[in-house]
N, C-alpha and C positions, 0 to 999 in steps of 0.2 A: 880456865875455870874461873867464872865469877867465886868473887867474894871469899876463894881462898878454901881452902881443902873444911868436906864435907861428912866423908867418912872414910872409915879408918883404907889405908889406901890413894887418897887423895892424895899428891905430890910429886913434885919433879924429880926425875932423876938424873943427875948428871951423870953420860955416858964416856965413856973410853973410845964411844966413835967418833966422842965431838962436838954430840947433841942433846940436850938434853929432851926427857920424855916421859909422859905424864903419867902417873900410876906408879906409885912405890913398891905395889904387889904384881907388875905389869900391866898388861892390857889387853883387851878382847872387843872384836867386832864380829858382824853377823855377815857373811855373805852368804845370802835368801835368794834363789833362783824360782821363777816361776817358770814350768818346762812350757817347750815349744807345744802348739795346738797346730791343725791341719789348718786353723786359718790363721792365726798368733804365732808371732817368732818368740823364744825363749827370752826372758828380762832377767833383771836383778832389782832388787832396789838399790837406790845409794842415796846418800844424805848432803845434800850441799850446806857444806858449815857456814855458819855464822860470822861474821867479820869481824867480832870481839873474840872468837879462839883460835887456836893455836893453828896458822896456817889457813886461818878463814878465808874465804869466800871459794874455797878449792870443793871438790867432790870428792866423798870417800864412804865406808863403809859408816851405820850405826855402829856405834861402840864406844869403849872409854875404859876408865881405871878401872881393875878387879877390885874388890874388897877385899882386906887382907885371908887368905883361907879358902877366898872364892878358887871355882873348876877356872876354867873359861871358858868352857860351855854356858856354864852358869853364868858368867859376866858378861857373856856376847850376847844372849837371852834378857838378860836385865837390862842393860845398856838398848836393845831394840828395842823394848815394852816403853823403857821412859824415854826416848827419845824419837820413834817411829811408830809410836801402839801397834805393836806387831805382838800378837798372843805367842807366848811360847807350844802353848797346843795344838798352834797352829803349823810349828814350824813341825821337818823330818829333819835333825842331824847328819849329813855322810859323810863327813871331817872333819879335820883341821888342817891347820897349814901355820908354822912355827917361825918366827923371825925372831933367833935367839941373839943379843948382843952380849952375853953374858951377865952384865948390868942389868939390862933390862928384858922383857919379852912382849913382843906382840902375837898374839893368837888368833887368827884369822878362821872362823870356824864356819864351816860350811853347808849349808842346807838347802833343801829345795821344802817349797810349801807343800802341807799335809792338810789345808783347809782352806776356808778364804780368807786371804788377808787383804787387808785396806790400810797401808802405811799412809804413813801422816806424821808432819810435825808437832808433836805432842809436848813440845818444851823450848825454852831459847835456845838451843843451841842449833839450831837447822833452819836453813831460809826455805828449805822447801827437801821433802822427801819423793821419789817418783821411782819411777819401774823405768827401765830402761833397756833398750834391747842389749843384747852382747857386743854388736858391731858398734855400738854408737859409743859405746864405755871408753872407748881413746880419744875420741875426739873432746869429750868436756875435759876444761880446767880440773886435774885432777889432784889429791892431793900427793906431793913428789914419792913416797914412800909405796903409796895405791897404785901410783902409775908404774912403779918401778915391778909390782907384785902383779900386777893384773894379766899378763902372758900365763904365769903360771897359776894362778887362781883359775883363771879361764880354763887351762887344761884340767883343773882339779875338777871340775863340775862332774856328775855323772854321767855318762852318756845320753841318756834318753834326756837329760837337758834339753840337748840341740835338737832332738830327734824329734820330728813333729808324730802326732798319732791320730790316725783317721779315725773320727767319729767316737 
């Protein structure tokens, strides 16, 4: 984070696994599926970071530190709007998925789209936002934590994700 913690929340934490990680209240990102069509394979967005943050230039979800109080629903929402202009009205909710360190959390909250979204980098912290199929999610540089969680985020989707639908 440029220029040093912004709101209440902003802040490293050093962990008992070794590493420190940013959000003093944790952290939350959006993983946003647009389902498969009978001519369209199933996407995601992801956000390729910025080379001034943490682990830049890798691929990962929008998202970032909660606010102290915040869901993370609500910070995974926040964190998309200012970082992907992805409308919260646009998103449907259908989980989360929890990476508790004790110290810290990350919440990986999951949805598929409920209108039309147009991601885009809306702030410095992304060299580029885009949709991306499922199968292609492993081959980009990713960021080591995303890569580690992506088998079962993938499985977390909802079915009719993958499932294309005629007409």
């Amino acid at each position: 984070m440029r220029g040093g913690p912004r709101h209440p929340g902003d802040g490293w934490v050093e962990c008992r696994c070794g590493r420190r990680h940013w959000g003093t209240a944790g952290a939350a990102g959006l993983l946003l599926a647009r389902p498969a069509t009978a001519t369209e394979p199933a996407v995601v967005v992801l956000q390729h970071r910025a080379p001034w943050s943490d682990q830049g230039g890798t691929w990962g979800l929008p998202g970032g530190a909660r606010h102290t109080g915040e869901s993370a629903v609500d910070g995974a929402l926040r964190e998309a709007a200012e970082e992907a202009g992805i409308e919260p009205a646009s998103v449907r909710v259908v989980g989360e998925h929890l990476l508790d360190h004790e110290d810290w959390t990350y919440t990986t909250v999951i949805a598929v789209t409920d209108g039309p979204v147009d991601p885009r980098p809306t702030d410095d912290e992304s060299l580029a936002i885009s949709w991306v199929t499922l199968d292609d999610v492993p081959a980009l540089p990713l960021l080591p934590a995303f890569a580690d969680a992506w088998p079962t985020l993938r499985a977390a989707l909802p079915p009719e994700v993958e499932r294309a639908h005629a007409g």
